[in-house]
C-alpha positions as CSV (number, residue, x, y, z in Angstrom):
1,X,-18.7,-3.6,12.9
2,X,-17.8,-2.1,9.5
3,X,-17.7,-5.0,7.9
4,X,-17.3,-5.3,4.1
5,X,-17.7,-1.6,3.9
6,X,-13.9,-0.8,4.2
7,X,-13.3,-2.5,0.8
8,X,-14.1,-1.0,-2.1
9,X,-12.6,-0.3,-5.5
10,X,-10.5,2.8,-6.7
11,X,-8.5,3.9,-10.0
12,X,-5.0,3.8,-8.4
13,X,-4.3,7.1,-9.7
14,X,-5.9,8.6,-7.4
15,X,-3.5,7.2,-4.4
16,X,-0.4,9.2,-4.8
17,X,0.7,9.9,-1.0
18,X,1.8,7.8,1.4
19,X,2.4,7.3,5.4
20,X,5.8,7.2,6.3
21,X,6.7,4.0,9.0
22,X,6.7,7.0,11.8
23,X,3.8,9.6,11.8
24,X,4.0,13.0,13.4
25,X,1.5,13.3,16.1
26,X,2.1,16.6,17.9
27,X,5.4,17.3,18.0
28,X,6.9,13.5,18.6
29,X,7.1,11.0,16.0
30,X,5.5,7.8,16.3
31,X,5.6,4.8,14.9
32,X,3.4,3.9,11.9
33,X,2.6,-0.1,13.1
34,X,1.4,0.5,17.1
35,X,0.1,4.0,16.4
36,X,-2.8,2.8,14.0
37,X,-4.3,-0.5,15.7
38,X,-7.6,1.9,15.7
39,X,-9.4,2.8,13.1
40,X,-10.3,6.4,14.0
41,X,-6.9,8.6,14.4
42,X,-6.5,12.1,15.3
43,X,-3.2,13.7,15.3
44,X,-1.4,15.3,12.0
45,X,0.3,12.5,10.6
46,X,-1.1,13.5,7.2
47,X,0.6,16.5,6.9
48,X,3.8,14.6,6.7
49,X,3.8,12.0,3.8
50,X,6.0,10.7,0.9
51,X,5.0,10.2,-2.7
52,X,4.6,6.7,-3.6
53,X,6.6,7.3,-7.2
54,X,9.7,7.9,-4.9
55,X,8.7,4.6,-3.2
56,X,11.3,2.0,-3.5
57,X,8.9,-0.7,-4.3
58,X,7.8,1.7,-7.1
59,X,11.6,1.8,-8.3
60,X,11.5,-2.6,-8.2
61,X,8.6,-2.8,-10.0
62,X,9.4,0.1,-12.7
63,X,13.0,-1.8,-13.4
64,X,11.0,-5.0,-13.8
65,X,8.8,-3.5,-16.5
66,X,12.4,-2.2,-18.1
67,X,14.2,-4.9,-17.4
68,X,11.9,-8.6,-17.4
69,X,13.5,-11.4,-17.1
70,X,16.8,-9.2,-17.0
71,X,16.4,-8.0,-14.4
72,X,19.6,-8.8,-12.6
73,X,21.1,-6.1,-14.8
74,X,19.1,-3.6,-12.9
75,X,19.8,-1.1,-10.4
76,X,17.5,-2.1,-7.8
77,X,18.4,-5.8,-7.9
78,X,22.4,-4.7,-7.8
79,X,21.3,-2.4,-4.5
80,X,19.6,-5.6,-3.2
81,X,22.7,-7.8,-3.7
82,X,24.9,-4.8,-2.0
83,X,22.5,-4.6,0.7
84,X,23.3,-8.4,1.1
85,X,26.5,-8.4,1.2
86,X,26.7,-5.2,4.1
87,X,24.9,-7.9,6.3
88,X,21.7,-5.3,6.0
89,X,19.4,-7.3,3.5
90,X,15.7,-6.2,2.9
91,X,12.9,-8.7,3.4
92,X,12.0,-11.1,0.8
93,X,8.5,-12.0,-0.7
94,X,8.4,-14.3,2.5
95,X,8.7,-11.6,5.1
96,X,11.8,-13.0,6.2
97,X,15.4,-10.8,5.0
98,X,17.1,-12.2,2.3
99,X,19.8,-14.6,3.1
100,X,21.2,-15.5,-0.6
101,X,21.3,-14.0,-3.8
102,X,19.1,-17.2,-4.9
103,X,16.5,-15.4,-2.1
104,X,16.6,-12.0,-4.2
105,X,16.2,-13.2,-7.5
106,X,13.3,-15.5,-6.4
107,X,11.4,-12.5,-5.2
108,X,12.0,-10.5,-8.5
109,X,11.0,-13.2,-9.9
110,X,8.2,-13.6,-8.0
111,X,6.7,-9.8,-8.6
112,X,7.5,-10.3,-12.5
113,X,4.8,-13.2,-12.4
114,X,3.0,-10.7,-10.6
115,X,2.9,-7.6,-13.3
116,X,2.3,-10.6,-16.2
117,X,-1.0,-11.5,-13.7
118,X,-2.4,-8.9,-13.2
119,X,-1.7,-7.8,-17.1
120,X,-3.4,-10.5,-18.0
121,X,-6.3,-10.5,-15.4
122,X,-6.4,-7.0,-13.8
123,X,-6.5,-6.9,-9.8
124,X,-7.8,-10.0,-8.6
125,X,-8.7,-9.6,-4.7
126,X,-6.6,-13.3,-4.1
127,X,-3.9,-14.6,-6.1
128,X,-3.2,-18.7,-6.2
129,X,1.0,-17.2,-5.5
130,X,3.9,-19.3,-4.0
131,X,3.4,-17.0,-1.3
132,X,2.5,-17.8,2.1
133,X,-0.4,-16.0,2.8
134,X,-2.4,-14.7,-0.3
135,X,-1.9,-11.2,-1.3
136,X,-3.0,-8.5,0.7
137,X,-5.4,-5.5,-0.4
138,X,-4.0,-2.4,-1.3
139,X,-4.0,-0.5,2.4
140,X,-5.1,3.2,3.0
141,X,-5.9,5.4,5.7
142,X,-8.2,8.9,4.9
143,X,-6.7,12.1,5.7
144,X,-9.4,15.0,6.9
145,X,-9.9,16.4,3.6
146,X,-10.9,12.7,2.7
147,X,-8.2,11.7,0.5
148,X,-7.1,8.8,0.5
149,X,-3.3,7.5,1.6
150,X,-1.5,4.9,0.7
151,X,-1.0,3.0,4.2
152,X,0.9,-0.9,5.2
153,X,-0.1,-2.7,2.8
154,X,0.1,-3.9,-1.3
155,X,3.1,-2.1,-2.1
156,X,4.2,-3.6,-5.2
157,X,0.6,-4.4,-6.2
158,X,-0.3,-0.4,-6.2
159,X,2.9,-0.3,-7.7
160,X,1.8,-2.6,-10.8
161,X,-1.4,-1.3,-10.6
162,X,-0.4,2.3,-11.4
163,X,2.5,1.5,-13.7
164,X,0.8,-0.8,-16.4
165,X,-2.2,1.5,-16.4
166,X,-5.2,-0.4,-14.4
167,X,-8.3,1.9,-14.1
168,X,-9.4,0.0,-10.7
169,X,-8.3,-1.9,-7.5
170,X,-9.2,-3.1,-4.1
171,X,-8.7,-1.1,-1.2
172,X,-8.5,-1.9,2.3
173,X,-9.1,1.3,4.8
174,X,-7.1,1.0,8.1
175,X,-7.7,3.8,9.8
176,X,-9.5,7.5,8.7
177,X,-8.5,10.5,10.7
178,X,-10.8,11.5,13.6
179,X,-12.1,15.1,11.8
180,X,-13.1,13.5,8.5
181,X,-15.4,10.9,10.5
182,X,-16.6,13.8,13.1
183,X,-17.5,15.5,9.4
184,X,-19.3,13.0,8.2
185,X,-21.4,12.6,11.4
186,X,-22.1,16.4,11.2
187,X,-23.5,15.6,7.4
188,X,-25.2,12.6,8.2
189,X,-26.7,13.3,11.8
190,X,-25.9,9.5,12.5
191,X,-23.8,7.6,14.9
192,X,-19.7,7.4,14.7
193,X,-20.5,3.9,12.7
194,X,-23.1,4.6,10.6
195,X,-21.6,7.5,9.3
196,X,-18.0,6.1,8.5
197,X,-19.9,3.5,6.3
198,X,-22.2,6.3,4.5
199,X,-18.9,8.7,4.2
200,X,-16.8,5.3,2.8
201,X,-19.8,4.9,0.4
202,X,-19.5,8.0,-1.0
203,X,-15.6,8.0,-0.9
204,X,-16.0,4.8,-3.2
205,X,-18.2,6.5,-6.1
206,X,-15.5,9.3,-6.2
């Protein structure tokens, strides 16, 4: 129903929050995934965030800048070999956990194609990858105040995004928090719908 009006493009600087993968609704913590299959939320799971600089996907992508095609000198690749060998590995570029250290250096590997792409070309909405599925947008969710949260998805491409300097990206809204849509039907005097896509409008010309 909201069609193409939840995509829109942003200078990444302006995300620099994040959802953690359980959100405090109440007093009980919930998890992220199940907990935001709707698009209008209540609850205060914005007052509880992390800051996507302290994201590990921020660290991978910030030692690949340093690092290149060295990158198995660096600390985050050493952590995902360690990781490895504790029988705990992190998921790959396939979704699936890394199984050998041939897995790990493929997906570093992978996400320094990635930084000399989008370098070269800025965000491109879908990427010809050795990826499965193409990548995904950059995924928010709006907080009352209407700013804007970095939420599921495009980790390492907000990563890039804000660590080579790229003035715009696509966005993908999830899910906006119950009292910013109840404000913008108060402003707009329309329907729950209608006003999501006029507040969305405005939210993209900020």
């Amino acid at each position: 129903m909201l069609g193409d009006s939840v995509v829109f493009s942003v200078d990444p600087s302006r995300i620099t929050k994040q959802l953690k993968k359980e959100c405090l609704v109440g007093n009980d913590w919930v998890p992220q995934k199940p907990f935001f299959e709707y698009f209008v939320v209540g609850g205060n799971w914005d007052l509880d965030y992390g800051e996507v600089n302290q994201d590990r996907n921020f660290q991978e992508i910030s030692d690949l800048l340093e690092y290149g095609h060295e990158f198995r000198k660096s600390a985050t690749y050493a952590t995902c070999i360690e990781e490895l060998k504790r029988g705990v590995p992190q998921k790959g570029v396939h979704g699936a956990p890394f199984e050998t250290e041939a897995d790990i250096a493929e997906t570093f590997t992978y996400y320094l194609n990635l930084i000399e792409d989008m370098r070269a070309h800025g965000y491109r909405s879908i990427l010809e990858t050795t990826k499965r599925t193409p990548e995904r947008h950059i995924g928010i969710s709006i907080a009352p105040s209407g700013e804007i949260f970095h939420f599921r998805t495009g980790h390492h491409r907000l990563a890039i995004a804000k660590q080579i300097g790229l003035k715009s990206v696509l966005v993908h809204v999830h899910c906006a928090h119950s009292r910013w849509v109840e404000n913008a039907m108060r402003e707009h005097g329309v329907d729950e719908i209608n006003a999501i896509k006029l507040a969305l409008n405005e939210l993209s010309k900020e």
